[in-house]
C-alpha positions as protocol buffer text, in pm:
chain_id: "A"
residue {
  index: 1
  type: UNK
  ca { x: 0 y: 0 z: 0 }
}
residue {
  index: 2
  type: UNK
  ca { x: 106 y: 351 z: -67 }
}
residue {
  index: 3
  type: UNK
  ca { x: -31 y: 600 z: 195 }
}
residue {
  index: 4
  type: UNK
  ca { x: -1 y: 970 z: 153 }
}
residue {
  index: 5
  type: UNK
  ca { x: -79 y: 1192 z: 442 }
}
residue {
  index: 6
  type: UNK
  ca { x: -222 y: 1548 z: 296 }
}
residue {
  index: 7
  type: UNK
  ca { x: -195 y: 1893 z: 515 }
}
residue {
  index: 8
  type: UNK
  ca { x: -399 y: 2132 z: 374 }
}
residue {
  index: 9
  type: UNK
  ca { x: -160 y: 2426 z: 422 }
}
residue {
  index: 10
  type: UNK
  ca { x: -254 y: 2746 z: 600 }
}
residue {
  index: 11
  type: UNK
  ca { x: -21 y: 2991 z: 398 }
}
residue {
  index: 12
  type: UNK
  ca { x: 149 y: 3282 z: 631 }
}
residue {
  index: 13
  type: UNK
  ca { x: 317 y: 3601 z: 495 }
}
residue {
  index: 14
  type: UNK
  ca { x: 663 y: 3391 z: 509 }
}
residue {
  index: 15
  type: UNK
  ca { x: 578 y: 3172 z: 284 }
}
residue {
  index: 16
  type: UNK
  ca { x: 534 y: 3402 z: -9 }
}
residue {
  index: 17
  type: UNK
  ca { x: 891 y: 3567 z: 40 }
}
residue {
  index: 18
  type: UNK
  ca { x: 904 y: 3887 z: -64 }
}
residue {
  index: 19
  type: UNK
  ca { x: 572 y: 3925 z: -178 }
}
residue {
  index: 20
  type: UNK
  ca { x: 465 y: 3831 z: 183 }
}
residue {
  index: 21
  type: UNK
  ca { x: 430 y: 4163 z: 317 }
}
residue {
  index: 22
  type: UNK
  ca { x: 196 y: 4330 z: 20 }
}
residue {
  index: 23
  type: UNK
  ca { x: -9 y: 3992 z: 21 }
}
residue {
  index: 24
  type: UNK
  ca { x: -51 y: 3978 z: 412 }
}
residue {
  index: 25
  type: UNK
  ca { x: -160 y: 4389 z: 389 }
}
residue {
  index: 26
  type: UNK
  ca { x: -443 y: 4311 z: 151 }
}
residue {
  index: 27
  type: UNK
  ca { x: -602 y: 4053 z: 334 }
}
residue {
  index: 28
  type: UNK
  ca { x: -561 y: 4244 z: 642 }
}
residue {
  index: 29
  type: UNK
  ca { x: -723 y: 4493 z: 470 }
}
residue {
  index: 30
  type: UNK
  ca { x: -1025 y: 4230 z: 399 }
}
residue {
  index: 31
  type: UNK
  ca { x: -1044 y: 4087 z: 765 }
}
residue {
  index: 32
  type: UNK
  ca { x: -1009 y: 4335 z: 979 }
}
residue {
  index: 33
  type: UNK
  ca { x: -708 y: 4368 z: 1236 }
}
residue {
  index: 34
  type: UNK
  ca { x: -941 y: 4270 z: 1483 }
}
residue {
  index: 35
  type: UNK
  ca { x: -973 y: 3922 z: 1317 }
}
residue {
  index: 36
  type: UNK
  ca { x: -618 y: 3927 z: 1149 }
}
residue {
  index: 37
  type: UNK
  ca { x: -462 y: 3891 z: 1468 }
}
residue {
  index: 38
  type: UNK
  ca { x: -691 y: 3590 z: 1555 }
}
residue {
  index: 39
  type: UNK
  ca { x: -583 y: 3456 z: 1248 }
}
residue {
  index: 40
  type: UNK
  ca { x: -278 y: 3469 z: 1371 }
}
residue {
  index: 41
  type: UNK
  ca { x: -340 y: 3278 z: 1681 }
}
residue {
  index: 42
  type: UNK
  ca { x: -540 y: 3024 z: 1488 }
}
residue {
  index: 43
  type: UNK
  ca { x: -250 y: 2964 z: 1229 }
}
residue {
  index: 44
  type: UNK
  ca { x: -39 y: 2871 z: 1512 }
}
residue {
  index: 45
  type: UNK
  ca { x: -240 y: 2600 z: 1717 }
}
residue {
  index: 46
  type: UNK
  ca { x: -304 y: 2433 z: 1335 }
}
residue {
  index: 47
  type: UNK
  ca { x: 87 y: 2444 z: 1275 }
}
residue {
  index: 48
  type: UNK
  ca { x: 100 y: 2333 z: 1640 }
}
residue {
  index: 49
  type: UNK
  ca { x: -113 y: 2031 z: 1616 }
}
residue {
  index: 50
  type: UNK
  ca { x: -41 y: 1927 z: 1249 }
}
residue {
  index: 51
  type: UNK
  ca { x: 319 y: 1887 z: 1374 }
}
residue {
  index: 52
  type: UNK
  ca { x: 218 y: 1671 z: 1688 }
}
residue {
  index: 53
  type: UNK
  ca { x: 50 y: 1425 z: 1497 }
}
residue {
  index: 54
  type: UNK
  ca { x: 327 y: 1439 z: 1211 }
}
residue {
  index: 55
  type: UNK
  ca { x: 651 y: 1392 z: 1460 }
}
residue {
  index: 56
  type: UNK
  ca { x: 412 y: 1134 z: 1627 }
}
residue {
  index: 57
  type: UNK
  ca { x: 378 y: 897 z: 1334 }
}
residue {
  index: 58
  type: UNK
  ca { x: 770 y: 807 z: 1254 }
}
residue {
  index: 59
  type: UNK
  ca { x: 714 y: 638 z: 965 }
}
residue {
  index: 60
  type: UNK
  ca { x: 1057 y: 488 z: 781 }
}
residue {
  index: 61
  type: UNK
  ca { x: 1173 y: 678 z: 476 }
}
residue {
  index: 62
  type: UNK
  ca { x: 910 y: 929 z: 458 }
}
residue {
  index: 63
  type: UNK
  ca { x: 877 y: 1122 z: 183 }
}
residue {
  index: 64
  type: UNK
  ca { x: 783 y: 1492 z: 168 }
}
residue {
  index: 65
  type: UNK
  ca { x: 618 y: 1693 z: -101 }
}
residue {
  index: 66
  type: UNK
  ca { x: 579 y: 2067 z: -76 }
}
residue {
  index: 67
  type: UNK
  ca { x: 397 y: 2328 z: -198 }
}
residue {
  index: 68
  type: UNK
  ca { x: 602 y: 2555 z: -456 }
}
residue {
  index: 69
  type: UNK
  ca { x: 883 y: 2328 z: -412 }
}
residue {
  index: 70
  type: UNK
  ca { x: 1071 y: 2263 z: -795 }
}
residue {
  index: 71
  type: UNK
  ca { x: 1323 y: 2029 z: -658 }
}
residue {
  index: 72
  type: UNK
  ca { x: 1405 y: 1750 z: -415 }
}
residue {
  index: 73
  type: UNK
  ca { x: 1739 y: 1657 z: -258 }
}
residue {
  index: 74
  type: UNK
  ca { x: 1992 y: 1957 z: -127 }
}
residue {
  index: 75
  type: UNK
  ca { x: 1864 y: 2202 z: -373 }
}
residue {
  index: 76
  type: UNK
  ca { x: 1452 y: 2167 z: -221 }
}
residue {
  index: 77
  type: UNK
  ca { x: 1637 y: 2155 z: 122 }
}
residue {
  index: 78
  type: UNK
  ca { x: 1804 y: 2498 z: 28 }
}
residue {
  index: 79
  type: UNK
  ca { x: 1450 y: 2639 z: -48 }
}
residue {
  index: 80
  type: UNK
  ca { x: 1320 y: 2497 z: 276 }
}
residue {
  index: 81
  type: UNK
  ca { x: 1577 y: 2648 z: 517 }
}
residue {
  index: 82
  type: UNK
  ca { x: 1535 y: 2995 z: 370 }
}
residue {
  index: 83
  type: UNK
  ca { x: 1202 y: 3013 z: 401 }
}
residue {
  index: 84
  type: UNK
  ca { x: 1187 y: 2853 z: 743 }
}
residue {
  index: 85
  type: UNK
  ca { x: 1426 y: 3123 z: 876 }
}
residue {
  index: 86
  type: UNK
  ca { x: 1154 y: 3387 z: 745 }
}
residue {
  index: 87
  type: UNK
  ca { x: 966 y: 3184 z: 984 }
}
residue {
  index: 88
  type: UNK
  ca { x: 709 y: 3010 z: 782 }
}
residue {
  index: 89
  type: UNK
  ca { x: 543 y: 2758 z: 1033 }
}
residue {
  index: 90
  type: UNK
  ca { x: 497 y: 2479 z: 725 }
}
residue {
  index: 91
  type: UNK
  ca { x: 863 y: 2459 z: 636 }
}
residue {
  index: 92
  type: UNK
  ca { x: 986 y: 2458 z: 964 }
}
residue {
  index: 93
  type: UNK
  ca { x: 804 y: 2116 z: 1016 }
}
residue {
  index: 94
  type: UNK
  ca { x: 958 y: 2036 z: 697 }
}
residue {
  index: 95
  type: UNK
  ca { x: 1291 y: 2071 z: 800 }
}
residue {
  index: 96
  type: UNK
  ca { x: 1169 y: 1912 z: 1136 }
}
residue {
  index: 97
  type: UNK
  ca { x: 1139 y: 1583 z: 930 }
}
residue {
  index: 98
  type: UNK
  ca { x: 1412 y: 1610 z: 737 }
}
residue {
  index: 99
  type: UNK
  ca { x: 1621 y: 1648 z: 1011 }
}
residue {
  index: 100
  type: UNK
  ca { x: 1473 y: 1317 z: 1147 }
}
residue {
  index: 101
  type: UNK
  ca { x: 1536 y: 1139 z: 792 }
}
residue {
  index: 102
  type: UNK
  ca { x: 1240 y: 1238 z: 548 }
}
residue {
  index: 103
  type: UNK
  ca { x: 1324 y: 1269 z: 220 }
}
residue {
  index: 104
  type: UNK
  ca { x: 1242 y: 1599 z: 12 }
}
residue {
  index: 105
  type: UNK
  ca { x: 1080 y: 1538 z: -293 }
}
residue {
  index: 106
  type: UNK
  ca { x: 1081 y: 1746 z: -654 }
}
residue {
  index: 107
  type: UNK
  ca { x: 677 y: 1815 z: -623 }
}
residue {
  index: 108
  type: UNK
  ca { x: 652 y: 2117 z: -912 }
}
residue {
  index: 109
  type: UNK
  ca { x: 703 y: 2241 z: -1237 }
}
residue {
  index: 110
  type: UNK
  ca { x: 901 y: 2528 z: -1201 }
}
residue {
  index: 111
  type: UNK
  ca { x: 726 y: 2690 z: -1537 }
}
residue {
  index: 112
  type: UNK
  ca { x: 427 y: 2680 z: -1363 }
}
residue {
  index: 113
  type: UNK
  ca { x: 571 y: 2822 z: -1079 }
}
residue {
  index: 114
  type: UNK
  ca { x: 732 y: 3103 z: -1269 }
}
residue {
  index: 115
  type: UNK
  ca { x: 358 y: 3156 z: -1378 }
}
residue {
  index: 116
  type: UNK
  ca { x: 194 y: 3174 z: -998 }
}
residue {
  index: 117
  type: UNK
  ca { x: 474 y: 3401 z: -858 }
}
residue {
  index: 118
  type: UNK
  ca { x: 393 y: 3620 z: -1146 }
}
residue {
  index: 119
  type: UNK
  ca { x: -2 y: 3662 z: -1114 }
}
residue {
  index: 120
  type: UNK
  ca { x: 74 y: 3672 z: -739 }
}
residue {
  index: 121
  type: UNK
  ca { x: 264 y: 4009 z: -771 }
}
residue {
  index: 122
  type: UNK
  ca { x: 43 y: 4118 z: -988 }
}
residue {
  index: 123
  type: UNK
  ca { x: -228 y: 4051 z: -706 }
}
residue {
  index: 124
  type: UNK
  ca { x: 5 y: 4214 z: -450 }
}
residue {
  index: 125
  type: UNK
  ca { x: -7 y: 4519 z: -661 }
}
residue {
  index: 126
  type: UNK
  ca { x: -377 y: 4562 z: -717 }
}
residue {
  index: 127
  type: UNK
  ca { x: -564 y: 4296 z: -502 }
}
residue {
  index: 128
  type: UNK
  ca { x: -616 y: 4008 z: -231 }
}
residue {
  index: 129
  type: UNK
  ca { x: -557 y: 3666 z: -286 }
}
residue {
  index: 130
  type: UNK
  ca { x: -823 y: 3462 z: -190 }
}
residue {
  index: 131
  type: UNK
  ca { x: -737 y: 3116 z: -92 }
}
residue {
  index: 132
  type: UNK
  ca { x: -1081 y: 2997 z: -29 }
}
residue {
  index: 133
  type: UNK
  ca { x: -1262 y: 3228 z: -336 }
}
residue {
  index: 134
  type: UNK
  ca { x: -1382 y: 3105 z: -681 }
}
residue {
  index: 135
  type: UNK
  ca { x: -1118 y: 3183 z: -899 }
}
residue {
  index: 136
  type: UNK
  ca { x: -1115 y: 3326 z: -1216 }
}
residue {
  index: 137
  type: UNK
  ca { x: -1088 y: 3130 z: -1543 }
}
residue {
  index: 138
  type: UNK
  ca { x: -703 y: 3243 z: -1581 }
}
residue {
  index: 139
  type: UNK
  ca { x: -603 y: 3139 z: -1231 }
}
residue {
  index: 140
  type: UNK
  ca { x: -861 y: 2800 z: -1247 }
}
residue {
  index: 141
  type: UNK
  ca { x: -638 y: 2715 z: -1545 }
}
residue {
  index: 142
  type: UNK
  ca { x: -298 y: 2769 z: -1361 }
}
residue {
  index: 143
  type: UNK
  ca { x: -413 y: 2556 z: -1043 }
}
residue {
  index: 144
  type: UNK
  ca { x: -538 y: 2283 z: -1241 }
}
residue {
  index: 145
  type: UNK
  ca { x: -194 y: 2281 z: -1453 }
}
residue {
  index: 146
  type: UNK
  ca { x: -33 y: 2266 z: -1114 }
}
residue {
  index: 147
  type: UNK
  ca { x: -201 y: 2002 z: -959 }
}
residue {
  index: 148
  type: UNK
  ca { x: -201 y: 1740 z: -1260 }
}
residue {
  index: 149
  type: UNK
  ca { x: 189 y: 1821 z: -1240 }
}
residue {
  index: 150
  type: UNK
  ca { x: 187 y: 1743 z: -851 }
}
residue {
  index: 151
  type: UNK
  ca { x: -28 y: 1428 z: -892 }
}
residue {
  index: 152
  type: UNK
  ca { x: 177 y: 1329 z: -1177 }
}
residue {
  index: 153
  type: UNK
  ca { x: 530 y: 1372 z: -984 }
}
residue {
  index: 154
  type: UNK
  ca { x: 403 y: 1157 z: -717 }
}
residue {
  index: 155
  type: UNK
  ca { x: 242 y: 908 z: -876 }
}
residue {
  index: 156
  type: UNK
  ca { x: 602 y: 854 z: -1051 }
}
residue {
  index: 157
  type: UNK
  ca { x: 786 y: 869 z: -757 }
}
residue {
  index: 158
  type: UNK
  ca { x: 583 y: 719 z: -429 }
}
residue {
  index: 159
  type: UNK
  ca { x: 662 y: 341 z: -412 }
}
residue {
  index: 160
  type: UNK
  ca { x: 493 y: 41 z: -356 }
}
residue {
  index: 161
  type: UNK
  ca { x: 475 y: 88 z: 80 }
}
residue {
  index: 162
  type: UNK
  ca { x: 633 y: 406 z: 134 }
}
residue {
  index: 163
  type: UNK
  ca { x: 476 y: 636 z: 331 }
}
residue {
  index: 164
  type: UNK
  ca { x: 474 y: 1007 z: 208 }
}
residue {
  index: 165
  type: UNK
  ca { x: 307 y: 1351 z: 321 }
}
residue {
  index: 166
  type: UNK
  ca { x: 191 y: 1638 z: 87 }
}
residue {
  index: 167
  type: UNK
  ca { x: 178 y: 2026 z: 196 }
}
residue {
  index: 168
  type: UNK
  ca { x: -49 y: 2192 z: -54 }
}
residue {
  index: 169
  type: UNK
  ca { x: -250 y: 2495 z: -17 }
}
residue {
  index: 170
  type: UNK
  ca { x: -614 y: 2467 z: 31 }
}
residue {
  index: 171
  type: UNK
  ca { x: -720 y: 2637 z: -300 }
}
residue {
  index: 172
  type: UNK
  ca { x: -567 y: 2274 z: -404 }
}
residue {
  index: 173
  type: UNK
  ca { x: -709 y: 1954 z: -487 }
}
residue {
  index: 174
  type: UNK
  ca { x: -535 y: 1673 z: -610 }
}
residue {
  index: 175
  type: UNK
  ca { x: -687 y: 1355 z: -443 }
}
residue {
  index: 176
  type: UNK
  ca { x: -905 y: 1265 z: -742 }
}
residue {
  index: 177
  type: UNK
  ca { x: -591 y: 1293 z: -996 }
}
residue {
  index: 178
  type: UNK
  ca { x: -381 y: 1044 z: -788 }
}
residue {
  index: 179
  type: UNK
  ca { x: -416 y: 666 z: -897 }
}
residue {
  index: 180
  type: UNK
  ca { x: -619 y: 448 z: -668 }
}
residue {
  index: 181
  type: UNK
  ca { x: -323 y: 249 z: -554 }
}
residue {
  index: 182
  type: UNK
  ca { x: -266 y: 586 z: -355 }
}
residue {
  index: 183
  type: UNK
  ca { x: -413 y: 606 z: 2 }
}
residue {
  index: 184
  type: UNK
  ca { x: -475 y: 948 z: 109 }
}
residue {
  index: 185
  type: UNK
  ca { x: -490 y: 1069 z: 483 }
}
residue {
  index: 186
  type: UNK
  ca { x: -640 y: 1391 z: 526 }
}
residue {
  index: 187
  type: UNK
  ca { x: -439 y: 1529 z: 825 }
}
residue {
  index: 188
  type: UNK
  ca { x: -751 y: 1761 z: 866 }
}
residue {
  index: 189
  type: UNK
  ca { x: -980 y: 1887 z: 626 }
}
residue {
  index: 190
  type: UNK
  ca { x: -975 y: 2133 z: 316 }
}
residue {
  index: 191
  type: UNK
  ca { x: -1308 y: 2180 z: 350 }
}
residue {
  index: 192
  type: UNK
  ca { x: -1304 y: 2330 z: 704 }
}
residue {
  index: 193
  type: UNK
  ca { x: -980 y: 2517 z: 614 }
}
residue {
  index: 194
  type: UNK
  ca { x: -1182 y: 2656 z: 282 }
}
residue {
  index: 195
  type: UNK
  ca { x: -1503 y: 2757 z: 539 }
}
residue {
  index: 196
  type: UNK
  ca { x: -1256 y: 2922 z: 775 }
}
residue {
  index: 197
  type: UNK
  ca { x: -1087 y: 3159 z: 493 }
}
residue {
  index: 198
  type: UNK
  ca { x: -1416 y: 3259 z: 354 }
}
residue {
  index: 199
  type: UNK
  ca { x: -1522 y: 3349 z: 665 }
}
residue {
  index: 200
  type: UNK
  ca { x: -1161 y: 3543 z: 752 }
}
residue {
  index: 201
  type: UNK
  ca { x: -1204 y: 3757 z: 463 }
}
residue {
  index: 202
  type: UNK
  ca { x: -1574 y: 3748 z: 338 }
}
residue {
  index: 203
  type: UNK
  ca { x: -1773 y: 3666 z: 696 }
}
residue {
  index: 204
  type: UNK
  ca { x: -1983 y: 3882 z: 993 }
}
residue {
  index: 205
  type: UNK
  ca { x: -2036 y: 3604 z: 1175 }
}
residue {
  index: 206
  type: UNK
  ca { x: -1794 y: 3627 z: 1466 }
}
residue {
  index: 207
  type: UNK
  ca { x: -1901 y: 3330 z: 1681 }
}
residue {
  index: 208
  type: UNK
  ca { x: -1885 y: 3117 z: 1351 }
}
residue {
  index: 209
  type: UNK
  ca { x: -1539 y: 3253 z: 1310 }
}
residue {
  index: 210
  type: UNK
  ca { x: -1414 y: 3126 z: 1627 }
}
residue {
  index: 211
  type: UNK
  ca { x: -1558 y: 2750 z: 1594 }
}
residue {
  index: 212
  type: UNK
  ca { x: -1391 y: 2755 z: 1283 }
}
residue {
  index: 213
  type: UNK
  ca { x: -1089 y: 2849 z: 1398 }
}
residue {
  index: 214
  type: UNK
  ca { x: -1104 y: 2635 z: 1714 }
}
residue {
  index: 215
  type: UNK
  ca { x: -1187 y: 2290 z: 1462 }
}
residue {
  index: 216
  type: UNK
  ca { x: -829 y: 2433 z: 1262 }
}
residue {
  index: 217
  type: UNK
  ca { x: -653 y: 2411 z: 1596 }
}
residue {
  index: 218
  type: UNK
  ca { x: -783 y: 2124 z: 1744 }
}
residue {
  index: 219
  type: UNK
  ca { x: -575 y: 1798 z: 1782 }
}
residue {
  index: 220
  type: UNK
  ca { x: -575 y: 1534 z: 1497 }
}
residue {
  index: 221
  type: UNK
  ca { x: -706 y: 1201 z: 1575 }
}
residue {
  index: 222
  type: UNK
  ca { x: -541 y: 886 z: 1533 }
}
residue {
  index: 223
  type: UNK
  ca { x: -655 y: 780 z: 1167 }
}
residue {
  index: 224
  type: UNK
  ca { x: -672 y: 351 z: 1143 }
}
């Protein structure tokens, strides 16, 4: 059996590098400081308790694919450190497992990388992204280019029992591209991660906002 563990990533201004800052002001600029700074708070305890139930597991020969990442091996771990010194919460538990043996796997294309990086400064310029919004026909096109390339590069690379886990933003989906002999594990789910960003930058509802953010936080369960 092949058994993939998915993390639907939570994406924080240190992911996005330089863009970070202009992206994070826009959707502060959405939310509300008021509820950006329980965003903040809620970002943490799902980091918190994603990594818990990751370090728990101890699987031999893990592999790792990650979001954005075009290469594998000391070049991906390169990428990793950097951006884990900005102090993005997701790479940090990357390098977590590396350091404990994972291996770091080639999960992109860089083209289509190239491609995201540019409409994301363009958004960074003139407008949010929206993680958990439709997206426009442009952007549908690019996400669904990127994750036939994902489920594609690990389809070729996950083995007959190995155990791997896949960060990859919410606005994601690539369970129903993988082949069956794939097992997936949501570590939580993309749909209450989707709920909880609509209601970060679209919602009133404040109580709603806080269940949602308490079901990111809470622990994982053991899966069987």
């Amino acid at each position: 059996m092949k058994t993939l563990y998915y993390v639907p990533v939570i994406h924080s201004e240190a992911d996005f590098g330089r863009l970070g800052p202009a992206l994070a002001d826009a959707l502060r600029g959405r939310s509300g400081r008021g509820r950006w700074e329980q965003h903040h708070a809620a970002v943490e305890g799902f980091w918190r308790s994603v990594e818990d139930y990751l370090l728990a597991l101890e699987p031999p020969h893990l592999k790792v694919y990650q979001d954005g990442l075009p290469a594998g091996d000391s070049e991906g771990r390169r990428v990793i450190e950097e951006a884990a010194r900005r102090g993005s919460r997701n790479h940090q538990l990357v390098l977590r497992l590396l350091d404990r043996g994972a291996v770091l796997m080639k999960t992109e294309e860089p083209a289509l990388l190239i491609e995201e990086y540019e409409r994301l400064a363009r958004l960074a310029q003139g407008g949010p992204p929206a993680e958990a919004a439709s997206p426009a026909p442009p952007q549908e096109r690019l996400t669904s280019a990127r994750d036939h390339a994902i489920a594609s590069n690990i389809a070729a690379t996950l083995q007959e029992s190995e155990t791997a886990v896949l960060f990859l933003g919410a606005a994601h989906d690539v369970s129903a591209l993988l082949p069956p002999a794939i097992t997936v594990r949501p570590v939580k789910e993309r749909r209450q991660v989707l709920e909880y960003f609509h209601e970060l930058l679209s919602g009133r509802d404040d109580e709603r906002f806080a269940a949602l953010a308490r079901e990111l936080a809470a622990p994982v369960l053991p899966q069987r």
